[in-house]
C-alpha positions as CSV (number, residue, x, y, z in Angstrom):
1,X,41.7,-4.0,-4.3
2,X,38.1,-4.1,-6.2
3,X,38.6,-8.1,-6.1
4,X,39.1,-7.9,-2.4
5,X,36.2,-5.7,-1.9
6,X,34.2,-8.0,-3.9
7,X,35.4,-11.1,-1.8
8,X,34.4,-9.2,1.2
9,X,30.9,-8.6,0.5
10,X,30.4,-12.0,-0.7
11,X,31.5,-13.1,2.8
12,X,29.3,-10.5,4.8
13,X,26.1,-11.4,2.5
14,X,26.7,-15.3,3.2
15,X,27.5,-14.0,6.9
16,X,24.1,-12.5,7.3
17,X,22.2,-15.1,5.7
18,X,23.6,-17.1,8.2
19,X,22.9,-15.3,11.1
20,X,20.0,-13.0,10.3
21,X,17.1,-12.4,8.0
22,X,15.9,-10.3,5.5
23,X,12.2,-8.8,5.8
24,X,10.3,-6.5,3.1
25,X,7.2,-5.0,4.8
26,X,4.5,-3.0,2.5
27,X,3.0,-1.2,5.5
28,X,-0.5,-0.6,4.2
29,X,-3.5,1.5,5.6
30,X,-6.0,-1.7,4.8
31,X,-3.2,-4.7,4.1
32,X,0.1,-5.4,5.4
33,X,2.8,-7.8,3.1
34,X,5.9,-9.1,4.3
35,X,8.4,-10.9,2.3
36,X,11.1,-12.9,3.5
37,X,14.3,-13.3,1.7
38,X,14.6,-16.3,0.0
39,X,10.6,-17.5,0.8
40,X,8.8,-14.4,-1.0
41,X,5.8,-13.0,0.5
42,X,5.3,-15.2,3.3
43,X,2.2,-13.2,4.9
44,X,-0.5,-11.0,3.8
45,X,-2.5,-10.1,6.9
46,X,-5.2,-7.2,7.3
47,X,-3.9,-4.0,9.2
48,X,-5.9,-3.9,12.1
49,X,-5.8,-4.9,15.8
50,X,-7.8,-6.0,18.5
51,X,-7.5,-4.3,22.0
52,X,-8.9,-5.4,25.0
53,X,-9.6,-1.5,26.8
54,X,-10.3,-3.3,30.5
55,X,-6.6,-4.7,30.4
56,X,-4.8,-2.5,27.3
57,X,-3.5,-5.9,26.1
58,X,-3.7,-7.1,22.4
59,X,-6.4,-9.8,22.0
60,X,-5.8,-10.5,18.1
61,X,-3.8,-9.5,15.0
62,X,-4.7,-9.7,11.5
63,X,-7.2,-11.7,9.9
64,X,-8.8,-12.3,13.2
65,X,-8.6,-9.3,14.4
66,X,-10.5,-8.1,11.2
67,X,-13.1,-10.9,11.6
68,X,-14.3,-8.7,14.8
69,X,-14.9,-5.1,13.4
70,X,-18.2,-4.6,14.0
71,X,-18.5,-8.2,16.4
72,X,-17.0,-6.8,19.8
73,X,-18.2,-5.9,23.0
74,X,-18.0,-2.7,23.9
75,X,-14.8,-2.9,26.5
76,X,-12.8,-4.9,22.9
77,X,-12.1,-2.5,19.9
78,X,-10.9,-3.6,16.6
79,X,-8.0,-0.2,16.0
80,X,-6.8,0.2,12.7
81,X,-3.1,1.8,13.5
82,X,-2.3,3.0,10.2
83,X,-4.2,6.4,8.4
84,X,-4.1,7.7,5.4
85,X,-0.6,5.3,5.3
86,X,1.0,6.7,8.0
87,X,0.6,5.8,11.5
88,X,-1.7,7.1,13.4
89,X,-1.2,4.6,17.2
90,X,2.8,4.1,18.0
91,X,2.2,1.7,20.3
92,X,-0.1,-0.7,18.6
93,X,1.7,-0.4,15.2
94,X,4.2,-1.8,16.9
95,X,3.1,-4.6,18.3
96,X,1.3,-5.5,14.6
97,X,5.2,-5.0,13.1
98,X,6.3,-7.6,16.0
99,X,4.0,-9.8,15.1
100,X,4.4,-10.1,11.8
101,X,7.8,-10.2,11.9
102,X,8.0,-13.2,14.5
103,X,5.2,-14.9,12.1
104,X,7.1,-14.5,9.2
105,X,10.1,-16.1,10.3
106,X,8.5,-18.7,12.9
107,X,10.4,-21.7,11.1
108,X,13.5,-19.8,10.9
109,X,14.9,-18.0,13.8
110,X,18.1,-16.7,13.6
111,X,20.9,-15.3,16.5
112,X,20.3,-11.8,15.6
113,X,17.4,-9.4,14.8
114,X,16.3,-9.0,10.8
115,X,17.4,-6.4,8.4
116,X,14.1,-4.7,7.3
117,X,13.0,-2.5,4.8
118,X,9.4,-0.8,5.0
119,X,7.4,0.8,2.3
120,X,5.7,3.6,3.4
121,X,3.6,6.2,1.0
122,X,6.0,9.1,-0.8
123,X,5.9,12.6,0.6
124,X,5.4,11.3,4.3
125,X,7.0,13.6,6.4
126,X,10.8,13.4,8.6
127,X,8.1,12.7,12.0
128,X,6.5,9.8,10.4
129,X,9.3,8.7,8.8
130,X,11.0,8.5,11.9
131,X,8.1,6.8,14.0
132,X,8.1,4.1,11.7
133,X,12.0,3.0,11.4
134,X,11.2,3.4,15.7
135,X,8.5,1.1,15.7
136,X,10.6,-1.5,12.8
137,X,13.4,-1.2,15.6
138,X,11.4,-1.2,18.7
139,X,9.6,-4.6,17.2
140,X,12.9,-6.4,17.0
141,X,14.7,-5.1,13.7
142,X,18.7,-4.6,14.0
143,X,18.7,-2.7,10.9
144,X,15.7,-0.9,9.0
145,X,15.4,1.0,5.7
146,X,12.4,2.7,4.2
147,X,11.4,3.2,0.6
148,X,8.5,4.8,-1.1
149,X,5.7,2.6,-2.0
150,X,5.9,3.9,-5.6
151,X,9.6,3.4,-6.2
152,X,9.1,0.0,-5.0
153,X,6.1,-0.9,-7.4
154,X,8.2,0.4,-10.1
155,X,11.1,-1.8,-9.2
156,X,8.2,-5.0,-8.4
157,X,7.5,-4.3,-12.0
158,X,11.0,-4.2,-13.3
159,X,10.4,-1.1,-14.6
160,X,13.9,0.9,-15.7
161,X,14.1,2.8,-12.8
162,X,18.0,3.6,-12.7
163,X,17.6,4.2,-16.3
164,X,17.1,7.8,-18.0
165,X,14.0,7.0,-19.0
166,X,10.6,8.4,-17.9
167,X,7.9,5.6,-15.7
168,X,4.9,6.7,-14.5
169,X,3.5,4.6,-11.4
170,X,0.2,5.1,-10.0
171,X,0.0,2.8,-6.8
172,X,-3.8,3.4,-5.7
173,X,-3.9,1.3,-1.9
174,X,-6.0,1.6,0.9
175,X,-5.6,4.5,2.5
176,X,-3.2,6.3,-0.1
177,X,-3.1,7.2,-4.0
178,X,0.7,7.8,-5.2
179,X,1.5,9.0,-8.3
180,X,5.3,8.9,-9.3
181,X,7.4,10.2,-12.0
182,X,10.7,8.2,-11.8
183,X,13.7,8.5,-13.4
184,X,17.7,7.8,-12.8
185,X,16.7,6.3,-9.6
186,X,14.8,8.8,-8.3
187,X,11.1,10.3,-8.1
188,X,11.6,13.3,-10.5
189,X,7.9,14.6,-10.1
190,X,5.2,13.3,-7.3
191,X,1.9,14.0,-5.9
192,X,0.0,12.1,-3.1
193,X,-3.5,11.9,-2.3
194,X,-5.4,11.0,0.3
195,X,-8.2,9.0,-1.8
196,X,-8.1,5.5,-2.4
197,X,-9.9,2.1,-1.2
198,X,-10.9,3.1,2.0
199,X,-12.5,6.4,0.7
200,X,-13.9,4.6,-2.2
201,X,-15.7,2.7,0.4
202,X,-17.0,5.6,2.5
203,X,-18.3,7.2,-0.9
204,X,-20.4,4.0,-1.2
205,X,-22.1,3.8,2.7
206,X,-22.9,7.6,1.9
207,X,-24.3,6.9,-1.1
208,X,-26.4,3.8,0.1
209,X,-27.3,6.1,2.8
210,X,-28.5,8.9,1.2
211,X,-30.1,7.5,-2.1
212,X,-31.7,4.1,-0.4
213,X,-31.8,5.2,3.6
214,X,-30.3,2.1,4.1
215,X,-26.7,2.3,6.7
216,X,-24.2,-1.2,6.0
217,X,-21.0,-1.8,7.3
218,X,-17.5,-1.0,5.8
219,X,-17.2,-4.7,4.7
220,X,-20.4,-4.6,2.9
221,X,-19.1,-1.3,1.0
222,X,-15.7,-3.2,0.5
223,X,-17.8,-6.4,-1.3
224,X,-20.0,-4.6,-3.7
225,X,-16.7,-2.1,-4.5
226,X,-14.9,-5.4,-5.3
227,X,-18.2,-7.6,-6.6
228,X,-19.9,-5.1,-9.4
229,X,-17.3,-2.0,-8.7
230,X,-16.8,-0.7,-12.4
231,X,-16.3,2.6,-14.0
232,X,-17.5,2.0,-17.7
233,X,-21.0,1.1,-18.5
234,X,-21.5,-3.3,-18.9
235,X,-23.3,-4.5,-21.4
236,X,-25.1,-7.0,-18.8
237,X,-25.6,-5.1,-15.7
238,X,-24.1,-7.0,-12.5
239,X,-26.1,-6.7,-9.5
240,X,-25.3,-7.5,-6.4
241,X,-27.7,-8.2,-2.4
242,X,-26.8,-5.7,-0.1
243,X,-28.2,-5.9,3.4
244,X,-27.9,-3.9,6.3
245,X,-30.2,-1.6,8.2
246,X,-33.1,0.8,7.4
247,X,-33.0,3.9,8.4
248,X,-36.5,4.7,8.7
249,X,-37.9,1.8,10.2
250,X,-34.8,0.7,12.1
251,X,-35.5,-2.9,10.8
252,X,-32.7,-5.0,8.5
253,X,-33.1,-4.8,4.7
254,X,-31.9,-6.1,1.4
255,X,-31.1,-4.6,-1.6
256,X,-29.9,-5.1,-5.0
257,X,-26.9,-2.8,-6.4
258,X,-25.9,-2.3,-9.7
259,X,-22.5,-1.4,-11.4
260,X,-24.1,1.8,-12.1
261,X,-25.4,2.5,-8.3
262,X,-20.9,2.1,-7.7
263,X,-20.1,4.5,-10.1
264,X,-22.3,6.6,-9.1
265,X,-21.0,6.4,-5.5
266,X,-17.1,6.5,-6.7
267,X,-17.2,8.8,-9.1
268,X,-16.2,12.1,-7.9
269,X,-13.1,10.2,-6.1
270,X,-12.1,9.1,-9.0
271,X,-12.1,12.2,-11.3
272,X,-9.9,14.1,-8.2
273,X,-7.5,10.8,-9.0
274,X,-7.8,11.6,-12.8
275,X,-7.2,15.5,-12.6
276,X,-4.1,14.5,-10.5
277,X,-2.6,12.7,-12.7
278,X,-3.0,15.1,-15.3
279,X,-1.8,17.7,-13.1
280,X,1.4,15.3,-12.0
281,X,2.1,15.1,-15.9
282,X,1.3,19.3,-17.0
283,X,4.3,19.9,-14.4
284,X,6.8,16.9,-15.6
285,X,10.0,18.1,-18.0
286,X,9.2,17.9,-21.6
287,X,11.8,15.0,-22.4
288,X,10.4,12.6,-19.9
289,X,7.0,13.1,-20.7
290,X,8.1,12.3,-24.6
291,X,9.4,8.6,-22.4
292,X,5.9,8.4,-20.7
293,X,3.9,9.0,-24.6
294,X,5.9,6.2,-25.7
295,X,5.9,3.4,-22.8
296,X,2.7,4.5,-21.2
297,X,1.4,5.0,-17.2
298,X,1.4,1.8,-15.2
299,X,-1.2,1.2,-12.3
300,X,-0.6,-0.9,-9.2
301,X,-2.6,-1.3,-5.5
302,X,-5.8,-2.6,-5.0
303,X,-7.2,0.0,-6.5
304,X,-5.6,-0.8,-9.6
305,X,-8.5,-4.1,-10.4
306,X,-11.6,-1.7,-10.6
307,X,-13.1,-2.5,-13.9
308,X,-12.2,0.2,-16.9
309,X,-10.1,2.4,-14.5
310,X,-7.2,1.7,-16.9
311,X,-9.6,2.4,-19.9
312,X,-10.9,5.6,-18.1
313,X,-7.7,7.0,-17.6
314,X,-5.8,6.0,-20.8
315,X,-9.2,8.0,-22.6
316,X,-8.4,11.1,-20.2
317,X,-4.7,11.6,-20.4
318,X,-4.1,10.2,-24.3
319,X,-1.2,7.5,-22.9
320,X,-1.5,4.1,-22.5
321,X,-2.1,2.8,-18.9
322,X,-1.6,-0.4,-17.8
323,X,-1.8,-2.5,-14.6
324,X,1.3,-4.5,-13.4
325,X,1.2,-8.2,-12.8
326,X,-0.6,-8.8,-9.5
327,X,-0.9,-5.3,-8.9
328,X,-1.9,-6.5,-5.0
329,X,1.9,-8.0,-4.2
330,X,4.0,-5.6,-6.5
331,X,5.2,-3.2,-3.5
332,X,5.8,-6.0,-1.2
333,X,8.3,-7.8,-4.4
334,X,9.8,-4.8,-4.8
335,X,11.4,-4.7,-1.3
336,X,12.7,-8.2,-2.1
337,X,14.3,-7.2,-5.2
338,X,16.0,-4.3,-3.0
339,X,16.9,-6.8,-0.3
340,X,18.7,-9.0,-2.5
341,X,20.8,-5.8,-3.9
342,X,20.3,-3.1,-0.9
343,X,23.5,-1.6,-2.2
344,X,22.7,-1.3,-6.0
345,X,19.3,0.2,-4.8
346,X,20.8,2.5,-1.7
347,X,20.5,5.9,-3.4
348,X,16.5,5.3,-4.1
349,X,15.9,5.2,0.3
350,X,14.9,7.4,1.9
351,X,17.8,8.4,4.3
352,X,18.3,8.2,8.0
353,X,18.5,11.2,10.1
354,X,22.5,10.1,10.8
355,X,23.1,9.7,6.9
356,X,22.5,12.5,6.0
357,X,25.6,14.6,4.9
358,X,26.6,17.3,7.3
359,X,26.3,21.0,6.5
360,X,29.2,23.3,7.2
């Protein structure tokens, strides 16, 4: 009978190669990845949209869309859809899922809709949960699955995750910081904040504002975070031109920033990040903190490439910390790796509503 079942399975994976495909979709506040079965990740496009408010239609997606923050005229607005990782505009989420689905399997079309699994940030509520497998569905998808971002870094990184052993995943994005205990394939302890990129970039127009009177732009935040962004003293200072506006005579102005002027800016952020983690790890069991002394805290997300975050925080908490291997694209290879095994990795999704057990 097992053989049989075995046979069977074979058959309907082959079947829905055939006839379908398989998309993974990190769904991020600043970046969304898709990976397609069999390709990899196949697109890594901004999250943000153009609208046209005179017609309501869509005027670009993506990277071009993203080209015109700041560029528009007043009747076209560049929307980001996602907040804090969850969606914050149904309708034009949904359009950016449908686009990136078609895109990602242009050269490929199949006689039936995909089977698509979403990352989405852990602790997001049953409501969000639910608008996003409605948007996955309403954008084409026959069949969608959701999984936390953090249990998919972990499995991106081949960490034991089924095992019962102790991983610690910090998976610092755009809009999101999640911090993960997992063990026996599940999240034994959690803790998600609302700090990350996008934060660290309001910190640094504040600070700009405030210590230089000088306004820029969220892209010009985003470049020095990324260009001199580091949390432990250099040896040879970086510096890097800012320009934008001043705000006492109105006129445009350049500056230069220094690696100091970033931590400045970023450092309170990142001490709430380091007091959670602590906190994440005072309220883990004893034996699986014992696991975490021995194999260390892993880092993924964008957040994870500031210079000497790892340092910072292996001096704080007294583990080891690492970053994964390309800490950008772990989420997004983690819903492969669950694609090409959905039911060896079924327990560690969240459930649907109508999976959920009945209670007497």
């Amino acid at each position: 009978m097992a053989f049989l079942n075995n046979i069977n399975e074979r058959i309907k994976k082959k079947f829905d190669g055939w006839f379908a495909n398989d998309v993974g979709i990190d769904l991020g506040t600043a970046n969304t990845l898709v990976y397609r079965r069999g390709k990899g990740i196949v697109l890594d496009e901004p999250s943000v949209v153009a609208v046209n408010q005179k017609t309501g239609r869509v005027v670009a997606i993506g990277e071009q869309a993203k080209k015109m923050i700041g560029r528009t005229p007043g009747h076209i607005i560049a929307i980001k859809p996602l907040v804090d990782g969850v969606i914050s505009d149904f309708e034009v989420t949904e359009e950016m899922i449908a686009y990136l689905i078609n895109k990602a399997q242009k050269d490929s079309k199949k006689m039936i809709g995909p089977r698509v699994l979403v990352g989405v940030p852990s602790g997001i509520t049953n409501v969000e949960t639910r608008a996003v497998r409605d948007a996955a569905r309403n954008a084409g998808a026959r069949e969608v699955h959701i999984i936390e971002e953090p249990v998919a870094a972990a499995i991106g990184h081949r960490l034991p995750v089924k095992e019962p052993v102790g991983s610690v995943i910090i998976d610092i994005g755009g809009g999101t910081t999640d911090i993960a205990v997992i063990s026996l394939g599940g999240i034994v302890n959690a803790k998600n904040l609302r700090i990350a990129g996008d934060k660290f970039n309001q910190d640094i127009i504040s600070y700009m504002r405030d210590e230089y009177k000088m306004l820029i732009g969220e892209k010009t935040a985003e470049n020095l975070k990324v260009a001199i962004g580091s949390l432990i003293p250099q040896k040879q200072k970086e510096k890097y031109l800012a320009r934008g506006r001043d705000l006492v005579t109105g006129l445009p102005r350049e500056i230069s920033v220094t690696d100091e002027d970033i931590r400045r800016a970023i450092g309170p952020s990142i001490d709430i990040i380091l007091d959670a983690v602590k906190e994440v790890l005072e309220t883990t069991p004893p034996e699986i903190v014992s696991d975490i002394i021995h194999r260390g805290v892993y880092l993924a997300g964008g957040g994870a490439l500031i210079k000497g975050l790892d340092q910072l925080l292996s001096a704080y908490i007294e583990v080891p910390v690492y970053i994964v291997d390309e800490p950008l694209t772990v989420v997004a290879r983690g819903t492969g790796i669950v694609l090409e095994d959905l039911d060896n990795y079924r327990e560690m999704l969240i459930q649907n509503d109508d999976e959920l057990p009945l209670k007497n």
